[in-house]
C-alpha positions in Angstrom: -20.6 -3.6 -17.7 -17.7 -5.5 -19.0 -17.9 -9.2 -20.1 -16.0 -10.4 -17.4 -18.5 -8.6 -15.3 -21.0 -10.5 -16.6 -19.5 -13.3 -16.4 -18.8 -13.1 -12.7 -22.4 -11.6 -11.7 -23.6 -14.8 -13.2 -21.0 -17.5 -11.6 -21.7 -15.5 -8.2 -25.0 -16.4 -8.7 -24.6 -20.1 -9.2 -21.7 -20.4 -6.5 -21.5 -18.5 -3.6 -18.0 -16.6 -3.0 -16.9 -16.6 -6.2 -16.6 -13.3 -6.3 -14.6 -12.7 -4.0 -12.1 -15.4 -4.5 -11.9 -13.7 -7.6 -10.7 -10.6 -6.3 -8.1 -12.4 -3.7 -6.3 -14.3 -6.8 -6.4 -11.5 -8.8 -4.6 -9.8 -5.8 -1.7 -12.3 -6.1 -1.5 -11.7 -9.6 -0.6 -8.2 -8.7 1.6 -8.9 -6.4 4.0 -11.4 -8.1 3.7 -9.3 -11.1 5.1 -6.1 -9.2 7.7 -8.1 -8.1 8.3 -9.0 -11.5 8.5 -5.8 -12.4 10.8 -4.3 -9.6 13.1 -7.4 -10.3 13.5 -6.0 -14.3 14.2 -2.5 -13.3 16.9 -3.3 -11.3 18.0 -5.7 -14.5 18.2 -8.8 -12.3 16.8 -12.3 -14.0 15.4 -14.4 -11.5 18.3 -16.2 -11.0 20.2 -13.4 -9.5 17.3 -12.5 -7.6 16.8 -16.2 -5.9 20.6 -16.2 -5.0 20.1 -12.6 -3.5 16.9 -14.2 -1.2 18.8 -17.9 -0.5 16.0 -19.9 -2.5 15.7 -21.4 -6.1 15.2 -19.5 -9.5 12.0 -22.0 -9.5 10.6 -20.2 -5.7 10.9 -16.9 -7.5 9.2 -17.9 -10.5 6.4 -19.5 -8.4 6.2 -16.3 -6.7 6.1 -14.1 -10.0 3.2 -16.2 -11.1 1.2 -16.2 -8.2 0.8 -20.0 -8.2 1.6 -20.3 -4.6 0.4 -18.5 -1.2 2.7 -16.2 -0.5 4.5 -16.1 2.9 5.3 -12.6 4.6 8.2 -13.4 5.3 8.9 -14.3 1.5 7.8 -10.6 0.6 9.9 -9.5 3.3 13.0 -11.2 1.5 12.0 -9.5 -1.3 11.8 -6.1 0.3 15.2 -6.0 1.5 16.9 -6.8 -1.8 15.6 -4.2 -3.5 16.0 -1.9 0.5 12.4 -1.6 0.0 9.6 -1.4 3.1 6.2 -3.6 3.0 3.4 -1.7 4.1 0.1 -3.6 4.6 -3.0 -1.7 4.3 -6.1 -3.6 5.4 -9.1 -2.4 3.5 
């Protein structure tokens, strides 16, 4: 078992759900970083990127750092730039 392992069994413990908000941010930090990713592939800085979705370099930052909730819609916006589909898959 890992040391974050650890360290999650024992916050769990102590506070009920942590877990599992664990697991939903580090979900978001997937997210904004495969975004990231796709945006550097196609060689865009964020800049170009916010212009191509009518927002702020900021918004796409925020996104890219999963310190927001992120909208569908917003991931939709993303999608079509880079003629993309989003496909949700509920677990």
């Amino acid at each position: 078992m890992s040391d974050i392992e650890k360290f999650i069994n024992q916050k769990e413990l102590k506070t009920s759900g942590f877990r599992r908000k664990v697991e939903e941010e580090y979900e978001n930090l997937k997210l904004g970083e495969e975004i990231r990713q796709l945006r550097l592939s196609k060689g865009m800085t964020q800049e170009e990127l916010a212009k191509k979705m009518s927002t702020t370099k900021s918004a796409v930052s925020r996104l890219e750092n999963h310190s927001e909730n992120v909208r569908l819609l917003t991931i939709e916006k993303v999608a079509k730039v880079f003629d993309k589909k989003v496909v949700i898959n509920f677990q």
